[in-house]
C-alpha positions as CSV (number, residue, x, y, z in Angstrom):
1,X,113.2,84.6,83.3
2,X,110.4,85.9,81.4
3,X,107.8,85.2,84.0
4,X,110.2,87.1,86.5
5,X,111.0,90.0,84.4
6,X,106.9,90.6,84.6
7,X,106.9,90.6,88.2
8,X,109.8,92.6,88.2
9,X,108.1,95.6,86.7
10,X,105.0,95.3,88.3
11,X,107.2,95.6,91.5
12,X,108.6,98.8,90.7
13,X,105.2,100.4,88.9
14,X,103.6,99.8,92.3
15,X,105.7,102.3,93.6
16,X,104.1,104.6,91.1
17,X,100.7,103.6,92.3
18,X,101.3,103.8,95.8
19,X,103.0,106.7,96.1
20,X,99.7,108.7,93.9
21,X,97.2,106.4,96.0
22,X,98.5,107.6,99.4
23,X,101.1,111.0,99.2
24,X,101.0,111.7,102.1
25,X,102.3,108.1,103.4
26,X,105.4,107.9,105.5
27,X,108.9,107.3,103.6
28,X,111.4,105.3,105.1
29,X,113.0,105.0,102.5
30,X,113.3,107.1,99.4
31,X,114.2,105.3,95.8
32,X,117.3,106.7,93.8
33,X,116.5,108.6,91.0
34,X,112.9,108.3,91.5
35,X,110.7,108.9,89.2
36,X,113.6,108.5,86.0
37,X,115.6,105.5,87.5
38,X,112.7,103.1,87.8
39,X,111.1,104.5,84.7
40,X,114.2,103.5,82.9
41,X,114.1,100.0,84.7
42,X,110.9,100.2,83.0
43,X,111.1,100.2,79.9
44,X,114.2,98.7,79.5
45,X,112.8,95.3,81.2
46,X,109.8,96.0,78.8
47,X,112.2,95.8,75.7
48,X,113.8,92.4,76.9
49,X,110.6,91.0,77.3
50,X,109.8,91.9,73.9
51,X,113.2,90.2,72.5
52,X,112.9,87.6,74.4
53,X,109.3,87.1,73.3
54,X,110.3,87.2,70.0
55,X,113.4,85.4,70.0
56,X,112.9,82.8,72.4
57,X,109.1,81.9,72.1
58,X,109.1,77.8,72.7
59,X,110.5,79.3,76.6
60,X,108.9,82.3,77.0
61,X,105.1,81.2,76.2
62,X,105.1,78.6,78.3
63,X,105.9,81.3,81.4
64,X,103.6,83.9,79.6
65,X,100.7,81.2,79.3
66,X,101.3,80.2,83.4
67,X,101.2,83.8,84.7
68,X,98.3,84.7,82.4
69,X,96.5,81.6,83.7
70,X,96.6,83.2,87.7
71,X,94.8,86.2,86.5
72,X,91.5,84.1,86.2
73,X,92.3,82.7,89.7
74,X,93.1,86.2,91.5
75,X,90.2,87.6,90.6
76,X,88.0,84.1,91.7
77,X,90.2,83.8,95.1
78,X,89.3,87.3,95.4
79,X,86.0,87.0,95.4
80,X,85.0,83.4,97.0
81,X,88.3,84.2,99.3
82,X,88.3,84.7,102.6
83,X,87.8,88.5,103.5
84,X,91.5,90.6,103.8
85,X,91.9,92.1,107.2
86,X,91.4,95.4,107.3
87,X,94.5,97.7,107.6
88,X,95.6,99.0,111.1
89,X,93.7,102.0,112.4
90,X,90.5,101.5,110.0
91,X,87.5,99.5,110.5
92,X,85.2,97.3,108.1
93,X,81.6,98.1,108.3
């Protein structure tokens, strides 16, 4: 649960980053309460992580130790990878 919880509020503060990164990008749909529903989501995800991190550490350092392991290997896959295809409508020079 603690790994999840981690991707869980990276979900939500992407929608943060997109929505500065590209403003004017179309909206299908819009998210309730935005920006003080997810904010809330937030933190209050933040403070279970923190309990749980406390409280139950012989499960939640394994999880922390596993997701903090794939940083390392993002950034090397990202690198050695095979090139991302560019987005529709632009071109790679």
């Amino acid at each position: 649960m603690f790994s999840v919880l981690i991707f869980y509020i990276l979900t939500i503060a992407g929608v943060f980053v997109l929505r500065r990164k590209r403003p004017d990008a179309e909206r299908p749909y819009r998210a309730f309460g935005y920006p003080v529903v997810p904010v809330l989501y937030i933190v209050a995800a933040a403070v279970i992580l923190v309990i749980l991190l406390f409280y139950k550490t012989s499960t939640t350092w394994p999880g922390l130790v596993i997701v903090l392991t794939g940083i390392p290997v993002y950034f090397l896959w990202r690198r050695f990878g095979s090139p991302a295809p560019a987005p529709a409508g632009e071109t790679r020079a």
